[in-house]
MARMAR-459417 format. One record per atom (N, C-alpha, C): residue in one letter; x, y, z. Coordinates in steps of 0.2 Angstrom, whole numbers, plus 5000, padded with zeros to 4 digits. Example, Ala and Ser with C-alpha at 12.3 -4.5 7.8 and 13.67 -1.06 7.14 Angstrom:
2
A506649725039A506249785039A506649845039S506449895035S506849955036S506450005039
***
This chain:
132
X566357624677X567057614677X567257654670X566957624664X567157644657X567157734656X566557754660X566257824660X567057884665X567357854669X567557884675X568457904673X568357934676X569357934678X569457874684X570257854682X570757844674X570457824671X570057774670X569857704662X569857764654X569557824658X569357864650X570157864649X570557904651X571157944651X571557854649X571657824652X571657744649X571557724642X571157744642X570757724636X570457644636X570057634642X569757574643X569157574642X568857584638X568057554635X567657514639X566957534638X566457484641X566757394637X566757404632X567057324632X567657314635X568057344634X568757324638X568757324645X568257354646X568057354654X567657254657X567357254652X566957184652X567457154651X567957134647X568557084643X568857064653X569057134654X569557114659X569157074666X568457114668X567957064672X567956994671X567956964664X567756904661X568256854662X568956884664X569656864662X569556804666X569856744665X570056694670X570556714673X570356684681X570756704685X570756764690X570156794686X569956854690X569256864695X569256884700X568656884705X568256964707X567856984706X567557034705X567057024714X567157074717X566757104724X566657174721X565957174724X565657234726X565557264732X565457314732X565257354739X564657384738X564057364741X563557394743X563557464745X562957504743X562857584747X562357564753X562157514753X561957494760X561057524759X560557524763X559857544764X559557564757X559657494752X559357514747X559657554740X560357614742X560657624737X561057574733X561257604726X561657564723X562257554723X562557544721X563157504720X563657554722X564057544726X564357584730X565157584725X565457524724X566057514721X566157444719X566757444718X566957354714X567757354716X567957284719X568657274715X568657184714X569257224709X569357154705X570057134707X570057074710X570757034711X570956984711X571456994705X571856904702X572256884709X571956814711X572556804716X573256764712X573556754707X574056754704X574356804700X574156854699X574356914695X574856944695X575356964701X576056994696X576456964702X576956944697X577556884699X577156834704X576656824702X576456764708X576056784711X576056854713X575556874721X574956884717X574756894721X573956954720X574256984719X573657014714X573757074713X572857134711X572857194713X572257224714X572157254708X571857224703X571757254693X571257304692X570957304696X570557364696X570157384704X570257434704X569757464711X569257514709X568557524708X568257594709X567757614715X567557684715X566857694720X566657754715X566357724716X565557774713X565657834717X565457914712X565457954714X565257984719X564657964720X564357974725X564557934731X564957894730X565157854740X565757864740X566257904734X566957934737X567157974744X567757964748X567558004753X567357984762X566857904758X566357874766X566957814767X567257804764X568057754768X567857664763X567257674756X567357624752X567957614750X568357644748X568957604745X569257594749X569457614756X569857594762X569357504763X568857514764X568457444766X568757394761X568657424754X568557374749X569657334748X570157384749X570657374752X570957324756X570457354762X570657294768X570357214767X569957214764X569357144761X569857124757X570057164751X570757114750X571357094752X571657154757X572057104760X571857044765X571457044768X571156984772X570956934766X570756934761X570656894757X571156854754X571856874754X572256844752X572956864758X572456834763X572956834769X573256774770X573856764772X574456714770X574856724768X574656774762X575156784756X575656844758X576156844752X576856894755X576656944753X576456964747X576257034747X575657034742X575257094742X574657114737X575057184732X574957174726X575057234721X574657274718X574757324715X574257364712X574757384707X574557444702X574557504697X574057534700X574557604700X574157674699X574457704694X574057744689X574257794684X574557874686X575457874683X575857934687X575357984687X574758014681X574258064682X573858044687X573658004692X573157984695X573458004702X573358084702X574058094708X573558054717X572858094718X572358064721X572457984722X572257974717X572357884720X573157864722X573857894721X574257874724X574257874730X574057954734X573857994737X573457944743X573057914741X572557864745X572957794745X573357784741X573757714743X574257724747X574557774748X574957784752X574857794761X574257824761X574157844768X573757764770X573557704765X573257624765X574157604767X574457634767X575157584769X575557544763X575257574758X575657524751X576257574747X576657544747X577557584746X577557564739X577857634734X578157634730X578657584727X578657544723X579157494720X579557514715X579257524709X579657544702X579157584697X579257604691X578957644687X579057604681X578157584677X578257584669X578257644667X578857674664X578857714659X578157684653X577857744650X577457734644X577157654644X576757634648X576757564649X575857554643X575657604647X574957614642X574657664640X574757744640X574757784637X575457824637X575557824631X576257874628X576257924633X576857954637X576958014641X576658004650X576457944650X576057934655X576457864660X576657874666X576757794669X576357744672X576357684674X576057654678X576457654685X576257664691X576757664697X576557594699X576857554700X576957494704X577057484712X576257484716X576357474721X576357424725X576457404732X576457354736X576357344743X576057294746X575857284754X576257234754X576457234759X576857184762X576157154767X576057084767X575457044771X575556984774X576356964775X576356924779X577256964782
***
């Protein structure tokens, strides 16, 4: 994660990568590569995280299993995981055109913008699933 786009362009560090894992409140899944490979991907999900709902704080996949439908999987596993609930949230970063790209065609709609939320000249877009 600390190594990859966005975290670098973030400026999220191998320990700030760890800080936010450790957080309370927060649950870390993995996704397997299955037959022996490593570690396919991870998401982490506060089920109290913004205004109440879940929310998705971090998603990656490993370079190498981009493409095989991991973040789609690892996606749906959290919306069943916090099925009940009214909706699931995310951040994506405005230069992260790609991962908007893949939240949108997952069915999660456009909310609002932080302007400069965490790098100067940069936004956070605020997405959402509606789940129940």
């Amino acid at each position: 994660m600390a190594r990859s786009e966005p975290w670098v362009t973030l400026g999220q560090d191998l320990e700030l990568c760890r800080q936010k894992v450790a957080r309370a409140g927060t649950e870390l899944f993995v996704a397997e590569g299955g037959a022996g490979q490593e570690l396919a991907g991870f998401i982490l999900l506060v089920a109290y995280g913004f205004a109440g709902s879940p929310y998705i704080n971090s998603i990656a996949v490993a370079s190498e299993a981009r493409g095989r439908g991991v973040g789609a999987d690892m996606l749906r596993f959290a919306e069943k995981h916090f099925a009940g609930r009214q909706h699931l949230f995310l951040l994506v970063s405005s230069f992260n055109v790609r991962a908007q790209a893949f939240y949108r065609r997952e069915r999660y709609e456009y909310v609002a913008e932080l302007k400069d939320y965490i790098v100067p000249g940069h936004s956070e877009l605020i997405f959402r699933k509606r789940l129940a």
